[in-house]
N, C-alpha and C positions, 0 to 999 in steps of 0.2 A: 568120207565126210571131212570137209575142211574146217578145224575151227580155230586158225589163225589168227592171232590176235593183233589190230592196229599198235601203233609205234606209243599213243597214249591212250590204252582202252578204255581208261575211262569216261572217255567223251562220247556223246552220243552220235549215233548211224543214223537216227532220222530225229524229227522233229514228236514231240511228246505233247506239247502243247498244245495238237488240236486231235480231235477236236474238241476237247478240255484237257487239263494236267488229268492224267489218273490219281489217285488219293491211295497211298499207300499205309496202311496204322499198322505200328512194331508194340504188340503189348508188349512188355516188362516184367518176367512176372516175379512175385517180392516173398519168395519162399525159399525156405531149404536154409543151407549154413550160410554161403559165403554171400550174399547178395541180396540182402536185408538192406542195407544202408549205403549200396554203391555203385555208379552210374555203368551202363553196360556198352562199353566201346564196340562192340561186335556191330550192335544196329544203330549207334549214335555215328560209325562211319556210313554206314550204309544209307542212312538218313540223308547222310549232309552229301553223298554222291550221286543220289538221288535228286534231290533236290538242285543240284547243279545242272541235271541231265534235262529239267522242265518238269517233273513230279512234283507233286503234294505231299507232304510225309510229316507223320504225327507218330509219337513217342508215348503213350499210356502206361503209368505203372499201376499195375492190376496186384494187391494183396493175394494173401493167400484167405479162400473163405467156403464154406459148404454150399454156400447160397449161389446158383447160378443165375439171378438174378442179383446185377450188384451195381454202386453207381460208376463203377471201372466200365460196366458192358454197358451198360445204358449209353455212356457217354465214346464207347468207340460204334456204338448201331450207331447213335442218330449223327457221327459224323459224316457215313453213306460211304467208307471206303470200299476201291475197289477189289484190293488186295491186301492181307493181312498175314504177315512176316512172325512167325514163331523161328524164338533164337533157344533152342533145346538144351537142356544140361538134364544129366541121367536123373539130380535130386530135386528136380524141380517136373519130373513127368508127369505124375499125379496132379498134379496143378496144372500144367500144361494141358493134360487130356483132358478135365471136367472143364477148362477155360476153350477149348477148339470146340468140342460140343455142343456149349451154352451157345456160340459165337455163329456155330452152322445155323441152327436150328432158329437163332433172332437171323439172320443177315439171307441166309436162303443159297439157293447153288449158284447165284451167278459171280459171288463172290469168289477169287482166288485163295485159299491157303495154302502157305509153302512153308515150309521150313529148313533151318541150318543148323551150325553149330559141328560138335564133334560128333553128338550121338545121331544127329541125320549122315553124318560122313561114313560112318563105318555100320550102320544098320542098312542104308537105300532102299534098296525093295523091300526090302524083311518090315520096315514100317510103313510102306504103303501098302501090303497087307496083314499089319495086325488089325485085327478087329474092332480094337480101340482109338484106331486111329483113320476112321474111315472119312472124320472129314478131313482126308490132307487131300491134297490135287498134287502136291510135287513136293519134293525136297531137295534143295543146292548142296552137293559133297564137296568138300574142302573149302577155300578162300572163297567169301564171298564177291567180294569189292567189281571185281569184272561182270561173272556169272548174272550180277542183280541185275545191270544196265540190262545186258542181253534177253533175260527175261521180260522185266519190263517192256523192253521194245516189242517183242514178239507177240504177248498178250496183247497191246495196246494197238497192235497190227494186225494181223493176217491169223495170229494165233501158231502158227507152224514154230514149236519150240525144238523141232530137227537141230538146229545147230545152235541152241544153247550152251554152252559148253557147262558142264559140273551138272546138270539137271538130271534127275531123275522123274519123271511124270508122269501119271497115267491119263492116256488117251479117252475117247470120248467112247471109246468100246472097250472100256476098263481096263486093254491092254497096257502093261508096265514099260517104260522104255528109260533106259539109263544113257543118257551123252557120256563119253571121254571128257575125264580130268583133263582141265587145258593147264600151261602154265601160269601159273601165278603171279602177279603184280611183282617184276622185277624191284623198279623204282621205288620203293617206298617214299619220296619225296613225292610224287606225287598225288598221295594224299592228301585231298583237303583238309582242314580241320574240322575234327569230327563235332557233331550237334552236342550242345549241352544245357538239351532240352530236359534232363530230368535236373538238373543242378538248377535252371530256372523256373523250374515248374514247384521245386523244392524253397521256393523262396532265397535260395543260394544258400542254403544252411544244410550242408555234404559236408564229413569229416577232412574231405579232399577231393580233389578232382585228379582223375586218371590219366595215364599217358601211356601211350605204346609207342618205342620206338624201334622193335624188331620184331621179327617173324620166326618161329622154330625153334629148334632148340637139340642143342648137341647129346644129352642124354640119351638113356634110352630105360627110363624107368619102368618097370613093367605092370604098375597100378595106375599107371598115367597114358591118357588119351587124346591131352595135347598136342600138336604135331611135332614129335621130333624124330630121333636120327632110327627107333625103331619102329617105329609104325608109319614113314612116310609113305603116301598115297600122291603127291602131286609131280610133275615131273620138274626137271630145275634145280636149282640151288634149294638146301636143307637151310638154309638160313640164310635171311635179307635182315639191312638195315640203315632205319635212315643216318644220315650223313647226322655230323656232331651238329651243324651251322642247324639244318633245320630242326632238332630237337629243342636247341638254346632258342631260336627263336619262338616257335611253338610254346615252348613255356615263357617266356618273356611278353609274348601277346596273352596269355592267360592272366596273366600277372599286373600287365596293365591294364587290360579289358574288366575284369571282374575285383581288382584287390585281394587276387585270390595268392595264399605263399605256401599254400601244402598240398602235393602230389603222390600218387602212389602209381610207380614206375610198374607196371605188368606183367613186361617180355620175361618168359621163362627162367633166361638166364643173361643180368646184369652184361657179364662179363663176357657171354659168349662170342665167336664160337673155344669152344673149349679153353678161355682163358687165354689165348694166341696171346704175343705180345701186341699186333696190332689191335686187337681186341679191346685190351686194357688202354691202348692208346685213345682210341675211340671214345670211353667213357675219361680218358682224364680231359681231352679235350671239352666233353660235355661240365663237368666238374668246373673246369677255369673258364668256360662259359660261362657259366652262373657269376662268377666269383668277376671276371670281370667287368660285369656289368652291373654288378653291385647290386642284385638281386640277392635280395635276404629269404631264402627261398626254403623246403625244409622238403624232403623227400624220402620215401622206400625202393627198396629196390628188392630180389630176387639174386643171391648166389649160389655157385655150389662150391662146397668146402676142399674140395682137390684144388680149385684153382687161386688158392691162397697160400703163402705164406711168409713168414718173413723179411723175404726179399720186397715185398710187396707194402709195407709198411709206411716209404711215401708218399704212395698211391693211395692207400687210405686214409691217411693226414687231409690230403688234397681231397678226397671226396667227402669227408665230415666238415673240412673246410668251406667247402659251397653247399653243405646243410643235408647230408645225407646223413640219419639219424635215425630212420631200421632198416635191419636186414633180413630175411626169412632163409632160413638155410635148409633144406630137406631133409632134415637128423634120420626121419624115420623108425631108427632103430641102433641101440648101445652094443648089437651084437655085429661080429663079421658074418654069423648066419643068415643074421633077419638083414642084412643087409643085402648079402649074395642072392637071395629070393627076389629082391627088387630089382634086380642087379641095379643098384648103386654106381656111381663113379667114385665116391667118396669111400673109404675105408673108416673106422673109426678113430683112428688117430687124427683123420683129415678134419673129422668135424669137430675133436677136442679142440686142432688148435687155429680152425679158423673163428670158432667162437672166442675163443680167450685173446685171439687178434684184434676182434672186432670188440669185443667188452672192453678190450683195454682203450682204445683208442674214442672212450666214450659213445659207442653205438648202440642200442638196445637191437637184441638178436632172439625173433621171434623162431620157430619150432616146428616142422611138419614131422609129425612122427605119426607112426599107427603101434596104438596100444595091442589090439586083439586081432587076428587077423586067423584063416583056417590050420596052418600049418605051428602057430604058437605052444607051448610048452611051459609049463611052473616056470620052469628054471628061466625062461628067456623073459617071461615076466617080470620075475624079479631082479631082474638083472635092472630092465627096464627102468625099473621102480627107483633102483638104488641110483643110478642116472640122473634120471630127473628131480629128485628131491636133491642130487648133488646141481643139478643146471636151473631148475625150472620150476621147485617143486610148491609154488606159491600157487601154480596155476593145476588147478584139479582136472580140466578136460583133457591137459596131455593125457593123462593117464588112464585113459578111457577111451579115445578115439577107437573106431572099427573102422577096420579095408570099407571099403567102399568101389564096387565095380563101375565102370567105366564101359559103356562097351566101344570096341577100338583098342584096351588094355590088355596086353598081354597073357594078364592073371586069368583072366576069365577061359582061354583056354587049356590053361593049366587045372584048373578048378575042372571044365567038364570033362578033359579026357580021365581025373582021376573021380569021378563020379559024385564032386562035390556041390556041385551047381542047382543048384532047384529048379523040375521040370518045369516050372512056370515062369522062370526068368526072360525068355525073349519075348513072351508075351505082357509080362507086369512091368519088367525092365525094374526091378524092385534093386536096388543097388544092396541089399542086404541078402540077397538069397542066395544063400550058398549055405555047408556046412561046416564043420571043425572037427576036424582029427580025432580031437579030443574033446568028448561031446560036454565036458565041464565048464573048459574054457568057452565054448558057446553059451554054456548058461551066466559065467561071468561076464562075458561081454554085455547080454540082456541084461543081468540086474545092474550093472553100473549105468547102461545108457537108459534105463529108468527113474536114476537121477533128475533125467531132464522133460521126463513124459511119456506117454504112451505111445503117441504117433514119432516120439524120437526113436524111439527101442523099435517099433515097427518098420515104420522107414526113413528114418532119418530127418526127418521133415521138424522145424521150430515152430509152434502154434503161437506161443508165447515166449519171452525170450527168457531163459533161466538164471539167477543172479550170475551161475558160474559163466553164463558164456558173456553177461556185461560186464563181469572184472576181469574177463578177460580182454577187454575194447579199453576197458578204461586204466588197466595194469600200462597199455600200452602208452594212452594218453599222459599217464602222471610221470610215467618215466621219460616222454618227450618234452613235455614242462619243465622238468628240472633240467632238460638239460638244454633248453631253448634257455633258463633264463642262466645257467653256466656261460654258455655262449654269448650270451649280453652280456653279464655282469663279472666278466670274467678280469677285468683291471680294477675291479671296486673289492678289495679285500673283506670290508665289513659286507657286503652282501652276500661274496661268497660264504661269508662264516655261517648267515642265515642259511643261505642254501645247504650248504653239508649238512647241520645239523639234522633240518627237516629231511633229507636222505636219510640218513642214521638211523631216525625213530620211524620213517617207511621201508627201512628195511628190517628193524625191529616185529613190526608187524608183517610183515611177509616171510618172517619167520616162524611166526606161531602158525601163520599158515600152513609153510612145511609141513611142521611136524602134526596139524591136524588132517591134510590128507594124505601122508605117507601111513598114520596110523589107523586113518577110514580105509585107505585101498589095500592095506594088509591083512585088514580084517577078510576083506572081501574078496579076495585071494586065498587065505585059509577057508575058510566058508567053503570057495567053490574045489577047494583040491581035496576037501574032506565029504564032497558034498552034501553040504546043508546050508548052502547057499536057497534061497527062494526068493520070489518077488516080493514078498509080504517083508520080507528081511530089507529089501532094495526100499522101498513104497515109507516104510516107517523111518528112514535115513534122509527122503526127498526133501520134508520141510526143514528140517536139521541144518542141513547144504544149505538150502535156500535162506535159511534165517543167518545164519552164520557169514556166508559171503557178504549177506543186507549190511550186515551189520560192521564188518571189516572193511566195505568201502564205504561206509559212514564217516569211521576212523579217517581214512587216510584223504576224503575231499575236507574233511573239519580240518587237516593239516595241511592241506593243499593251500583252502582258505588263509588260515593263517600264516600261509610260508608269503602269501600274498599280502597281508595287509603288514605286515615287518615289515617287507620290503618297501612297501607303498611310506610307513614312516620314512623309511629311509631317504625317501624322495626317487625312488626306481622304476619308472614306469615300464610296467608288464603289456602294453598295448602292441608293442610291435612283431612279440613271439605268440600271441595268438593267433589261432586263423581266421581270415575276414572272407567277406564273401558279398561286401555293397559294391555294386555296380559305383564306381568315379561318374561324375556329372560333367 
């Protein structure tokens, strides 16, 4: 089977347009942790490659709800698409499967359902026969961007998806048939610019708009099912990326198209591959991009903490310089054990001191760690503990996060060959099922994540969203605030005096915080190593948390406010470090 791919595949092999465009709908769906509130580049490329190709393509964000009747399905039935793109994440299945069902059973068989993502990448066949997933027709494994044209085309033809490249499908006599992984989109420049149809469909009011400007990633984490350097599946280069010039333009057309000046950079790792020096060249060029085009821009990024230090110092001047202002580092874990399980790049020295590089240089440095995980121990607990109320300890969900399976992830075979996996996991794909060593620390893991709910502690899933995980959105915002207006008013002495101060007494208050959940999760830690830990113990703490957080970011927007109207006497206008989001006339 040849499935050689043209010099620019993304272009279309025939004509799409007749005998009408096909109508392609990507729901969205708006559950689980991370994707509540932020636009999904995965099918917002695929949308806008689509659409290039002579397709019809629509963007639907579908809630999370019981009701399989809702006005999300209503309004993607009566658009009459032909083909409807599920983009999979393990925390959002549950949702996905009552959303494909409701969708079969209004739309009928002549519709296509496909899907992608990482958990169609590394389940394939295994989810074109679960039981709960009988309405798929196929599913794309690995990069999409090629594989969609090719499909497309095929359906919209003759139907023979033989040389689809990445497909897996089942035929019309139920048989399964899987294509070879082709190569993946060298070029990344030649990307269009992805749809930013949920940002307009949102009335442009998104904390930021997203960017990707690479592929892969030099790790090889073993809770993680991203693609990098250990679980690769496609053939080629383990990492692509676009050139500095198209990045800096890409966000400089966002920037004037929309009035938009906040981004959240995606690619795994900032810096990669591994920090090279050309690597770091790469992103300083993007850096004095910004800068010289005098775009007052403010950005996130993705590092890992090995390839920091020191020497590195006026690399990161220059990247806070052109407005990079957080960083998410993968801590994980205070131990060299809970590290070695992950296997880590980063040792814990590495992530001491590229946090205290980045905090110094004025960056706010956000935290991937896992609390409870099945191999955990007292002692590595509390190691934990002592950690984060030394790094973090304002924020109460570090300290409670659970492993969360992946499938594609490593862990997940280490879990069943030592017989900790729950028999029903390939069919629930329940990202919590597994066991714990130590059948205690399984019980403290439940009763903290009943903090947040029932269906949290079950599956992870956010019905409502808990004060802890909004002070956790908005810990982030107030500490960008102070320091977007540091960055303005940083030659006006008397402003800055307002500014520090109003630091001073928020960080007064995120001090009491400390010490009120280092001394909740120490309860709750003796609880369970003594056990008399129970849920009724967890359940009578829930409104506690919840009123307590209410009430501490009461505190600090009433400071917020007034760190604003000081200034406002002062004659300081705050308009230019907000984020905007009106379309220029």
């Amino acid at each position: 089977m040849n499935l050689q791919i043209p010099t620019n595949p993304l272009l279309p092999q025939r004509n799409l347009a007749t005998p009408r465009p096909p109508r392609v709908c990507f729901p969205v769906l708006l559950s689980g942790d991370l994707v509540m509130s932020s636009e999904h580049l995965g099918v917002s490329y695929l949308c806008s490659i689509l659409k290039d190709a002579g397709a019809e393509c629509k963007i639907i964000e579908v809630p999370f709800s019981h009701d399989s009747n809702t006005p999300e399905i209503d309004e993607i039935v009566e658009w009459e698409p032909d083909v409807i793109g599920l983009s999979l994440t393990t925390i959002t299945v549950a949702h996905a499967t009552q959303l494909g069902t409701a969708l079969r059973k209004r739309l009928g068989q002549d519709v296509y359902f496909i899907a992608g993502g990482a958990l169609a990448t590394f389940l394939s066949k295994e989810l074109l026969t679960n039981k709960n997933w009988g309405f798929l027709n196929g599913l794309i494994r690995g990069e999409g961007d090629i594989p969609i044209v090719r499909f497309v085309e095929a359906f919209w033809g003759e139907g023979d998806y033989t040389t689809v490249p990445n497909l897996t499908w089942k035929n019309t006599d139920g048989t399964i048939h899987e294509n070879p992984i082709a190569l993946p989109l060298e070029n990344l420049d030649l990307l269009p610019e992805p749809s930013r149809a949920q940002f307009e469909c949102n009335n442009h009011r998104m904390p930021y708009l997203r960017i990707a400007t690479s592929r892969g990633c030099s790790g090889r984490c073993t809770f993680c099912n991203a693609p990098h350097a250990g679980n690769k599946t496609a053939p080629g280069k383990l990492w692509r990326a676009q050139s500095p010039e198209k990045v800096v333009e890409g966000v400089e057309h966002l920037y004037n198209t929309y009035n938009v000046n906040t981004f959240d950079f995606v690619d795994s790792t900032f810096e990669d591959p591994g920090g090279a020096s050309f690597a770091k060249e790469r992103i300083r060029k993007i850096a004095e991009g910004f800068i010289n085009k005098n775009m007052r821009v403010y950005y996130n990024v993705c590092m890992q903490a090995k390839n920091w230090s020191s020497a590195d110092k006026d690399l990161i001047d220059t990247l806070y310089e052109s407005g990079l202002e957080k960083v998410l580092i993968g801590v994980e874990s205070s131990t060299q054990g809970g590290l070695d399980i992950w296997k880590k790049r980063s040792n814990v020295e590495d992530n001491e001191r590229a946090i205290t590089l980045l905090r110094g240089a004025g960056i706010y440095v956000a935290f991937g760690f896992i609390s409870f995980h099945p191999w955990s121990t007292f002692d590595e607990i509390r190691n934990n503990n002592i950690f984060l109320k030394n790094m973090m300890g304002y924020n109460l969900r570090r300290f409670t996060v659970r492993l969360e399976m992946y499938p594609g992830a490593e862990v997940i075979s280490k879990l069943k060959s030592e017989g900790m996996l729950e028999s029903d996991f390939e069919e629930t794909l329940n990202p919590l099922a597994y066991r714990f060593h130590d059948p205690r620390i399984g019980r403290l893991a439940d009763a903290t994540s009943l903090l947040y709910g029932s269906m949290y502690k079950e599956e992870g899933v956010i019905e409502k969203q808990p004060s802890v995980f909004e002070f956790e959105t908005y810990d982030i915002v107030l500490h960008t605030y102070m320091s977007r207006l540091k960055r303005h008013c940083r030659a006006d002495q008397a402003a800055m005096d307002v500014i520090l101060a109003s630091e001073e007494k928020a960080d007064g208050i995120r001090d009491e915080m400390v010490a009120f959940n280092f001394d909740l999760i120490s309860i709750f830690v003796d609880k369970a190593e003594s056990e008399t830990l129970d849920d009724a113990f967890a359940l009578a703490q829930a409104p506690i948390v919840e009123a307590y957080y209410r009430e501490q970011m009461d505190r600090l927007r009433t400071l917020q406010l007034q760190t604003s109207f000081k200034l406002h006497r002062q004659g300081v206008s705050v308009n230019e470090i907000t984020f905007s989001g009106a379309s220029k006339s």
